[in-house]
C-alpha positions in Angstrom: -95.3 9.9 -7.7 -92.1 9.4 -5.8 -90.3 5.9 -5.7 -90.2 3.8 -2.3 -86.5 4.0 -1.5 -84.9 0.0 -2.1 -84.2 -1.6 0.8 -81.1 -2.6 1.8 -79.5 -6.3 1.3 -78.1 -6.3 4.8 -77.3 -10.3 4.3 -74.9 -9.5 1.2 -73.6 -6.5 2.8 -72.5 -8.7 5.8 -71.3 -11.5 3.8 -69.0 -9.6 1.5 -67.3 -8.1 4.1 -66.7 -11.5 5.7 -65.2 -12.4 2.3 -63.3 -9.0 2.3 -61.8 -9.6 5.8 -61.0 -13.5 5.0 -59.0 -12.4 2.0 -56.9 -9.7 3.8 -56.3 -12.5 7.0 -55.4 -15.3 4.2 -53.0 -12.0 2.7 -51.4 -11.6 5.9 -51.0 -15.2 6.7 -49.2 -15.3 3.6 -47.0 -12.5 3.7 -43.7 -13.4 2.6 -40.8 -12.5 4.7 -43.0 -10.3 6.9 -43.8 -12.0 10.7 -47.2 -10.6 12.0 -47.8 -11.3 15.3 -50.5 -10.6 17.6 -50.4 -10.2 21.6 -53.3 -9.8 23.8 -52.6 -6.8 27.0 -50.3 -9.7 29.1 -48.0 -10.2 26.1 -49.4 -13.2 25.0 -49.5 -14.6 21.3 -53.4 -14.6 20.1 -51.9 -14.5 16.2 -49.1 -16.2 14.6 -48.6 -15.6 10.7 -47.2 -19.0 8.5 -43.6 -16.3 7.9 -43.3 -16.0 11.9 -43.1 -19.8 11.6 -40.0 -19.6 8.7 -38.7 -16.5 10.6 -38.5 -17.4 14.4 -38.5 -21.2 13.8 -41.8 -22.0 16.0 -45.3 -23.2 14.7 -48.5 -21.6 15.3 -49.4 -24.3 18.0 -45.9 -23.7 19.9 -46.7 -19.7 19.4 -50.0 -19.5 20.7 -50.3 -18.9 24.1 -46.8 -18.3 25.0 -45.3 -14.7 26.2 -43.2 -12.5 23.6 -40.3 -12.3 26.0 -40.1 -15.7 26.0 -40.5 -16.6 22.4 -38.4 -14.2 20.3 -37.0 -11.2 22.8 -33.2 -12.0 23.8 -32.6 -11.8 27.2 -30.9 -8.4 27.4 -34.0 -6.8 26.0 -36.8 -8.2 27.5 -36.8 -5.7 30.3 -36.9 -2.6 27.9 -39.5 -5.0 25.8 -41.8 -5.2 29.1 -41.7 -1.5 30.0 -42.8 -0.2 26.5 -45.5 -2.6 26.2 -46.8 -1.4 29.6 -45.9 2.3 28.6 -48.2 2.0 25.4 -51.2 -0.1 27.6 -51.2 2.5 30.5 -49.9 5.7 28.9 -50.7 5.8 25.7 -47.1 6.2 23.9 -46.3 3.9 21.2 -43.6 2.1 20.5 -41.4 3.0 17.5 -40.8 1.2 14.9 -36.8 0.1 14.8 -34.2 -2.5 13.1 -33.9 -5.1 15.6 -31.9 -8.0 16.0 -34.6 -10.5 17.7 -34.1 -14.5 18.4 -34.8 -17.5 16.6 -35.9 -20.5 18.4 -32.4 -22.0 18.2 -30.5 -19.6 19.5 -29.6 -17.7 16.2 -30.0 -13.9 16.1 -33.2 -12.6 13.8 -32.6 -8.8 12.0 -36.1 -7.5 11.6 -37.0 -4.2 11.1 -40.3 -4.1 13.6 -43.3 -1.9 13.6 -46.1 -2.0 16.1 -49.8 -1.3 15.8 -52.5 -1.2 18.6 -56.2 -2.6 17.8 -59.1 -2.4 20.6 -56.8 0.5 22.2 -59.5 1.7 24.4 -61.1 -0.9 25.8 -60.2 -4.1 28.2 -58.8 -5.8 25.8 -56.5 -4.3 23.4 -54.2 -6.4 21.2 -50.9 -5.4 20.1 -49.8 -6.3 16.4 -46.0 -6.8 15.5 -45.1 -6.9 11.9 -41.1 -7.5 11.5 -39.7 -7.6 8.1 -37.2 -9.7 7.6 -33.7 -8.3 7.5 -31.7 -11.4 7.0 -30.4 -11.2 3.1 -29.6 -7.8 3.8 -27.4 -8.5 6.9 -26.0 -11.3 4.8 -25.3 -8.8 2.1 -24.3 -6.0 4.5 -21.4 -8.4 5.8 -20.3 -9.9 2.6 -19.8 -6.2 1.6 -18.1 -5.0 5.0 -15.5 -8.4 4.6 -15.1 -7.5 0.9 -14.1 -3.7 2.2 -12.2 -4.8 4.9 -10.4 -8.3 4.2 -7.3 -9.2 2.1 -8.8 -11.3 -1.2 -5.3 -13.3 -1.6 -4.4 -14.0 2.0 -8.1 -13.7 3.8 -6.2 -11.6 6.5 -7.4 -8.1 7.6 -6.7 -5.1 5.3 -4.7 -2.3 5.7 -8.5 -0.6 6.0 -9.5 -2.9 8.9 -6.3 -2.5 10.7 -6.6 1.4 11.0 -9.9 0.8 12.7 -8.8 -1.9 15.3 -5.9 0.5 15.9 -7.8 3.3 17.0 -9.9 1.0 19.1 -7.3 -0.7 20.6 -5.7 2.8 21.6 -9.1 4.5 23.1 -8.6 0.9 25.4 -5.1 1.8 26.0 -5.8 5.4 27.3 -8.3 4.3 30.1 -6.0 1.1 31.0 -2.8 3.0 30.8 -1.6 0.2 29.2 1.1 -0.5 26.0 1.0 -2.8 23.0 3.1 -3.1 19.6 3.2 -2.6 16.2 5.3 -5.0 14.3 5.6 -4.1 10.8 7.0 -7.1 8.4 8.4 -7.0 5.0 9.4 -10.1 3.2 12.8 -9.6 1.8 13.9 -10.0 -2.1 10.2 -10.9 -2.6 10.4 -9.2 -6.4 13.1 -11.6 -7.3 10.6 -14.3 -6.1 8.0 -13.1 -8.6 10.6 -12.2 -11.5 11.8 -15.8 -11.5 9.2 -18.1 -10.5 6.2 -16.0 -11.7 3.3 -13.6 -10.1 1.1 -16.7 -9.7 3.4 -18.5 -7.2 4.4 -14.9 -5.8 0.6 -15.3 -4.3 1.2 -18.6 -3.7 3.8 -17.7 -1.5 2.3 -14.8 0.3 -0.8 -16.9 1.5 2.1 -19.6 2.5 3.6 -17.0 4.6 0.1 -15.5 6.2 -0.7 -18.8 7.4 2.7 -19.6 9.0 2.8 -16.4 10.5 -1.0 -16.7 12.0 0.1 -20.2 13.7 2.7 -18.3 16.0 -0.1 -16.4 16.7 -2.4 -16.8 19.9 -5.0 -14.7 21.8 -6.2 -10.9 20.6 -3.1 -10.4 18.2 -3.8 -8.9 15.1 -2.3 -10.0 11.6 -3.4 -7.6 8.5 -2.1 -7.7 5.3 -1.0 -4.5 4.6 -0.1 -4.0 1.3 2.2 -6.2 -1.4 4.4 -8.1 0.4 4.0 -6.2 3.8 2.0 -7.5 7.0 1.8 -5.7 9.9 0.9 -7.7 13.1 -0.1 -5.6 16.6 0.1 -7.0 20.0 -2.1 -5.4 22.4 -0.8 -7.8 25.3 2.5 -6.7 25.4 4.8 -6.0 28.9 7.7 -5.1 27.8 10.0 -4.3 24.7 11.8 -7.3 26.0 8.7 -9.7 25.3 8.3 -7.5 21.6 11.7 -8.5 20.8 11.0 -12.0 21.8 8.0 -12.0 19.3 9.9 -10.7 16.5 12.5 -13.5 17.0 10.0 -16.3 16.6 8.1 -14.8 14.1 11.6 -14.4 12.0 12.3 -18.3 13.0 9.5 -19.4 11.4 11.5 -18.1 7.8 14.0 -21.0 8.5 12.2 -23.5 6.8 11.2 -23.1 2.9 8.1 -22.8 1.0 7.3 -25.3 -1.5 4.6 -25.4 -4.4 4.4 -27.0 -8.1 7.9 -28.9 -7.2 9.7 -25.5 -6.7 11.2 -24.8 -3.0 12.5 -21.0 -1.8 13.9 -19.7 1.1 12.6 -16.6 1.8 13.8 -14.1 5.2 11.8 -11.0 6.0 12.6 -7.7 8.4 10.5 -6.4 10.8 10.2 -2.8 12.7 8.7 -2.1 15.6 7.3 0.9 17.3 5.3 0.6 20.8 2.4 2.5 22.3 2.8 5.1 23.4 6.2 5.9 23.6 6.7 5.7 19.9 3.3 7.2 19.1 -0.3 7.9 20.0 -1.8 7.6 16.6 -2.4 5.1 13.7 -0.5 6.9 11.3 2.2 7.5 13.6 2.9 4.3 14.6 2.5 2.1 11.5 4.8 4.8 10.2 7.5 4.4 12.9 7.0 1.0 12.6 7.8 0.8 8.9 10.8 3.4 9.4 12.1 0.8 11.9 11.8 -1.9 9.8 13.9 -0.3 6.5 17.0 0.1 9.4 16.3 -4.0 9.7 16.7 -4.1 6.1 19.3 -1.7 5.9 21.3 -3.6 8.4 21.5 -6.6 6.4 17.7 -8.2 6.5 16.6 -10.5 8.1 16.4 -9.3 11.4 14.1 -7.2 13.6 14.3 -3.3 14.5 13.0 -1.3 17.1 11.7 2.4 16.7 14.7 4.6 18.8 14.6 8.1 19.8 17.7 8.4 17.4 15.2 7.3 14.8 12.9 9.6 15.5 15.5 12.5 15.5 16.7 10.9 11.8 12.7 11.2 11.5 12.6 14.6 12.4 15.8 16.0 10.4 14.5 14.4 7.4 11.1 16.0 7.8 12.9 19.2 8.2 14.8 18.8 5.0 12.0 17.4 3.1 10.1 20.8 3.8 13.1 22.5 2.6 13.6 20.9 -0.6 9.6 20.9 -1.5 10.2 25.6 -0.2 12.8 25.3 -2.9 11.3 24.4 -5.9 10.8 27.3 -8.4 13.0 29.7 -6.1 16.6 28.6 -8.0 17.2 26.9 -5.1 18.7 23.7 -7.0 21.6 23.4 -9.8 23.3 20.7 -12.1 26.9 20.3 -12.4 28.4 17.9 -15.0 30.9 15.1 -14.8 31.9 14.9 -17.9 32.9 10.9 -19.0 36.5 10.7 -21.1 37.9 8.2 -23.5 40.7 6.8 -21.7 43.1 8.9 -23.4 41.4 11.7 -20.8 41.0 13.5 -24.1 37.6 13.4 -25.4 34.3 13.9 -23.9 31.8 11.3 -24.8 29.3 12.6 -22.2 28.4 14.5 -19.5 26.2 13.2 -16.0 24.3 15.5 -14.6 24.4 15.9 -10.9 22.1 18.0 -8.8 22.9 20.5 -6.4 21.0 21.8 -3.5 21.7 25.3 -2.8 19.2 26.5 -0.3 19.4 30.0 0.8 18.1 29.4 4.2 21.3 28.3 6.5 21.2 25.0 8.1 19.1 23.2 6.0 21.4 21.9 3.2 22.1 18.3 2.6 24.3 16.5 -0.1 22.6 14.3 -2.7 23.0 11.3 -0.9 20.9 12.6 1.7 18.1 15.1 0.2 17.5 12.5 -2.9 16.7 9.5 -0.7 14.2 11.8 1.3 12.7 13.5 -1.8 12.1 9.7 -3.6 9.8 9.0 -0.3 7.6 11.4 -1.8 6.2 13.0 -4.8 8.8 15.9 -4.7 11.4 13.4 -7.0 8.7 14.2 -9.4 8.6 17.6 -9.8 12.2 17.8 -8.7 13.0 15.2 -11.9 11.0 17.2 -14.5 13.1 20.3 -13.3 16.4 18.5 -14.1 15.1 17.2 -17.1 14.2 20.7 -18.4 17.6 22.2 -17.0 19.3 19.3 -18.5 17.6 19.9 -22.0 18.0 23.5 -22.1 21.7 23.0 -21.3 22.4 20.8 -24.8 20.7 23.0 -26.7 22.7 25.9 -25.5 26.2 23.8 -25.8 24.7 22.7 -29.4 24.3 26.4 -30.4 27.7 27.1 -29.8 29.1 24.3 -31.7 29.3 21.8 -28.6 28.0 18.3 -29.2 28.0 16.5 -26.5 25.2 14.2 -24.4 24.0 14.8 -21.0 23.0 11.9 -18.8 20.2 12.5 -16.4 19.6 10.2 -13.3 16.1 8.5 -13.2 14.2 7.3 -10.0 11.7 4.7 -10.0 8.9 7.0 -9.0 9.8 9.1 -11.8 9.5 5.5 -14.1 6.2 4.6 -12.8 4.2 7.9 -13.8 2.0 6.3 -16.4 3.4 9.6 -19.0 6.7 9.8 -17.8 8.2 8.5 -21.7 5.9 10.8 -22.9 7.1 13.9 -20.9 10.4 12.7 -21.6 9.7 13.2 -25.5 7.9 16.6 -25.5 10.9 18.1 -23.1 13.3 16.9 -25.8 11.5 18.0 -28.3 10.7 21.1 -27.1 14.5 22.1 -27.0 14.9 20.5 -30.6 16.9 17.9 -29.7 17.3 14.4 -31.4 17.1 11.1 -29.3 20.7 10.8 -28.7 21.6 14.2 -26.8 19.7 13.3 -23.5 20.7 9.8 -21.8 19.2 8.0 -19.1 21.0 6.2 -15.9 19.2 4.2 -14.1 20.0 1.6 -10.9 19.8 -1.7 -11.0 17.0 -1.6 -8.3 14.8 0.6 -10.2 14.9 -1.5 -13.3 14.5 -5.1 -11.7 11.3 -3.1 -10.0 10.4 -2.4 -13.5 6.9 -3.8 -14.7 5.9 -4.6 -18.3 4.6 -1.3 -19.5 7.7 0.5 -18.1 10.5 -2.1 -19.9 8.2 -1.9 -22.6 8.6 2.5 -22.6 12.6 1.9 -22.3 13.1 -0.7 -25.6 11.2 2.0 -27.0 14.0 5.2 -26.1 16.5 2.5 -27.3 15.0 1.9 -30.3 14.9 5.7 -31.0 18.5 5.8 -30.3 18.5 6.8 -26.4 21.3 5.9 -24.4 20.6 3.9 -21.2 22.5 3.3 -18.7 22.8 0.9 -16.0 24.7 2.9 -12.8 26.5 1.5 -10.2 26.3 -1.6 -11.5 27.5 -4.4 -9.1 26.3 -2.6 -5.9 22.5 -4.2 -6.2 21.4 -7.5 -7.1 24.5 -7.7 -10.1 22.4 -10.7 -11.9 24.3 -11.0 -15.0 20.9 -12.5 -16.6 19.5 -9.3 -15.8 21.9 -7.6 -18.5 20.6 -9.6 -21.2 16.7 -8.3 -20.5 17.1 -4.9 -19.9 16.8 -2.4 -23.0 20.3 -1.1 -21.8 23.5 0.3 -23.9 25.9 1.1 -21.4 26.7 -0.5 -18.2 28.6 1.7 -15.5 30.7 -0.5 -13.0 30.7 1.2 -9.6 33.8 2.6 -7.6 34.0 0.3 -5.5 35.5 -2.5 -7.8 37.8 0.1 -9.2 39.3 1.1 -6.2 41.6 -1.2 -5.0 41.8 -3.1 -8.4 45.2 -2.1 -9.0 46.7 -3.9 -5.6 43.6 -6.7 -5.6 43.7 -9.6 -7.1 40.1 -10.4 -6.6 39.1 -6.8 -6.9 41.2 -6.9 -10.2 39.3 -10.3 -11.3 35.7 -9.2 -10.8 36.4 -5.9 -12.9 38.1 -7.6 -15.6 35.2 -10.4 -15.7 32.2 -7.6 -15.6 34.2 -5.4 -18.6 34.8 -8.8 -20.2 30.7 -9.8 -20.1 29.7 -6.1 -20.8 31.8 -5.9 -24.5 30.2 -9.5 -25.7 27.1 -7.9 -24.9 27.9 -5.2 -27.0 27.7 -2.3 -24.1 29.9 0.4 -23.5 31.8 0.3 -20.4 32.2 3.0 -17.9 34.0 2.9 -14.8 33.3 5.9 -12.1 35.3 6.7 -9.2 38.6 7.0 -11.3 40.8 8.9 -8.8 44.5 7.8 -9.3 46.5 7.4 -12.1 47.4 3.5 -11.7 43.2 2.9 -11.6 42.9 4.8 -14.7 46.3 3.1 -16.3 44.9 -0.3 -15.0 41.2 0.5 -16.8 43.2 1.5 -19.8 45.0 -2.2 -19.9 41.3 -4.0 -19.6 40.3 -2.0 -22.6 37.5 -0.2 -21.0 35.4 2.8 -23.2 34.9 5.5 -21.1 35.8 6.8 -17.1 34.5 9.2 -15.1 36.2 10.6 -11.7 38.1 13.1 -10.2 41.3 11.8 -11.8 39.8 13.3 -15.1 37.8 15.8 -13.7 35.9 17.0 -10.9 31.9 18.1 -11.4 31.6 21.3 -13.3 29.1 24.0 -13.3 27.7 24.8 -16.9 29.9 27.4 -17.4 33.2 25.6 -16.8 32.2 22.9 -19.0 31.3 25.9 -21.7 35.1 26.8 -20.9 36.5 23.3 -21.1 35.0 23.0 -24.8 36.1 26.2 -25.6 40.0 25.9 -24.4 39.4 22.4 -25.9 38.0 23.8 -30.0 41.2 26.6 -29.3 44.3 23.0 -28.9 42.9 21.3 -31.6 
């Protein structure tokens, strides 16, 4: 016999979905960081979670009631806010969900991310349900991240990142108002000797000093960035005239007048600055902050301390250096280049103690030549000193070990830049190339400016008391044509010091002249170097050298540059007198 079906318990039925749909109102009340909000078909709050409270800033009982564009929707949306609410009520067409930036009851802006949902859709009351996640942490992290990326940590200014952005702004403006503005590159001058003597610590000392007196010259929408070391670059998008540039840049160099003090130490420090304009110097980022910086080495080449402005003579220098710059990187590996050797004498312009290698540009293209004062600058700009300085390395090495084969011992001297110095294997490259050619530490010197060793860090000093310890000769060249700080002689891992031509040349008739030579030779020998004086021409320099007791000269007097093979012949006639 079949079993009565059991009837149903409707009462438990009903009361456990009550108990079902109080738990999942208590869960949405309690949401954390979520708002849920609930509007009847006129916009009006029917529901108001406890996070809409945290979130917005009203309670429940200021909520209820009220109209959403009047609670949370900023002004300049609650148009847009009214249409799509009417769109969804009479057509049907939701409204997506979005990140928004809504309003708190103070004022403040809200980032939500906001999704909608429609309940009783088709009938005469349908409610519309709002559930905004709270964005603020995230905008909070999102900013601390974009100032980390585009803010200086030591100064708070801009970075160099930041500025490229307002530049290309601030141009796109410029095109549709047909207006100009300036670039004003600034470079603190001597600001290594700063750090070398009082220390890297009040080096940054000094540079947020120096951000902070520049920024209180500063008013309206001018721009200070920091752009790099001890370089700011400052644009002026307000600017009439070069006259009124200038004017800025005169100010901006006043403010250097007075000193900077911290930890009871005072300095005086100048800077130079360049200037380019828009457009007539440039219609780009790049362009400009490079005309600007071009501008601002002719400040420091004219003596510091003064401003510079970008010229159409600067930009022809601009282009010829370009030109020759693409003509030295076509050269390498077509032969295009060659050493020629100065060899350095005793002063009885009898023996050779060494020989300095010299490069040669001998391109076969016609008008694109330079000397070595002008294609080395241009090539130590870029990367090519590199591959150019590994060439003459080679050469340089190959060339010993071809004299040494023959019987001829004698060093060769290659010139170092600082770019070469700060490629993290440059000692090491230095090593392999002599061994390769099985030479010993001692047939291939070094020369290096005074410049490029006070810019010298740790690691490289560190690479160069090594050489010397192996039994490398270093040289210091041109010495008293840089920063000439005798206490730098005592620091650097050097063994000869060479005493440029222009204290030799009028020694003979110049007392002074005469007096600052004999002093340097009379420093150098206590401090056990070798002395060399270049730019021997005449016989009364070389007889006057001879009378202070200095080593070694190099100049025409003794002999002009020599390819390879007349320096073979030199040793050769010289192995057939003795």
């Amino acid at each position: 016999m079949a079993k009565e079906p059991e009837e149903k318990d409707c009462t438990t039925s009903a009361e456990s979905d009550a108990s079902g749909e109080r738990l999942f109102v208590q869960l949405i009340d309690t949401l954390p960081k979520v708002s849920v909000q609930g509007y009847d078909r006129n916009r009006r709050v029917i529901y108001w979670n406890s996070s809409s409270a945290d979130i917005y800033g009203y309670s429940k009982e200021e909520a209820l009631g009220r109209k959403l564009e009047d609670l949370i929707i900023p002004a300049e949306m609650a148009a847009d806010v009214i249409r799509l609410h009417k769109d969804w009520m009479e057509k049907g067409i939701a409204i997506p969900s979005a990140e928004l930036v809504l309003k708190h009851k103070d004022g403040r802006p809200v980032p939500v991310y906001s999704s909608h949902v429609m309940l009783k859709e088709h009938t005469s009351s349908p409610e519309m349900f709002c559930i905004d996640v709270d964005l603020r942490e995230q905008y909070t992290a999102r900013e601390e991240l974009r100032a980390l990326a585009t803010t200086d940590a030591l100064t708070g200014l801009p970075n160099r990142r930041f500025l490229a952005g307002e530049l290309s702004r601030l141009i796109c403006q410029k095109q549709v108002s047909n207006e100009q503005f300036a670039v004003l590159f600034i470079d603190l001058d001597l600001f290594k000797e700063v750090n070398d003597t009082l220390g890297h610590t009040w080096g940054d000392k000094l540079l947020g000093a120096v951000a902070e007196r520049l920024k209180s010259e500063l008013l309206g929408a001018n721009l200070l960035a920091r752009f790099g070391g001890d370089e700011f670059v400052l644009v002026a998008p307000d600017i009439a005239s070069v006259a009124e540039v200038s004017a800025l840049a005169e100010r901006l160099l006043l403010l250097f007048r007075q000193s900077f003090s911290f930890d009871n130490e005072s300095v005086y420090i100048t800077a130079s600055i360049g200037i380019s304009t828009y457009p007539a110097d440039g219609t780009e980022p790049e362009t400009l902050l490079k005309h600007a910086d071009a501008a601002m080495y002719c400040a420091k080449e004219s003596g510091r301390n003064r401003a510079h402005l970008f010229t159409a003579e600067l930009s022809r220098q601009l282009q010829a250096q370009r030109e020759i710059g693409s003509g030295l990187r076509d050269s390498i590996g077509k032969g295009e280049f060659e050493l020629v050797y100065q060899p350095q004498f005793d002063m009885t312009g009898q023996t050779v103690k060494a020989c300095e290698a010299l490069l040669r540009w001998r391109p076969q293209v016609a008008g694109i030549g330079a000397s070595p004062d002008i294609f080395i600058p241009i090539a130590e700009r870029s990367d090519l000193i590199i591959l150019i300085g590994d060439w003459v390395m080679e050469q340089a090495c190959a060339q010993v070990s071809a004299w040494k084969k023959r019987g001829f011992n004698v060093r060769v001297d290659i010139n170092v830049s600082g770019k070469q110095l700060e490629q993290a294997d440059f000692f090491t490259r230095l090593e392999q190339c002599r061994s390769s050619f099985g030479l010993s530490p001692g047939d291939l010197g070094i020369e290096l400016t005074e410049h490029v060793l006070i810019k010298s860090n740790d690691r490289m000093l560190a690479g160069l008391r090594e050489l010397k310890e192996k039994g490398v000769e270093i040289s210091i060249d041109d010495f008293g044509t840089g920063y000439s700080s005798l206490n730098y002689l005592k620091i650097f891992p050097i063994t000869n010091l060479k005493i440029d031509r222009a204290f030799v040349a009028e020694a003979p008739e110049n007392e002074l002249d005469g007096a600052l030579l004999e002093a340097i030779v009379h420093v150098g020998h206590r401090l056990k170097f070798d002395i060399v004086v270049e730019g021997i021409e005449t016989e009364r320099q070389a007889e006057f050298c001879r009378r202070l007791a200095i080593d070694y000269a190099q100049g025409y007097w003794f002999s002009k540059p020599l390819s390879a093979d007349e320096v073979t012949r030199f040793f050769e006639q010289s192995a057939v007198n003795e």
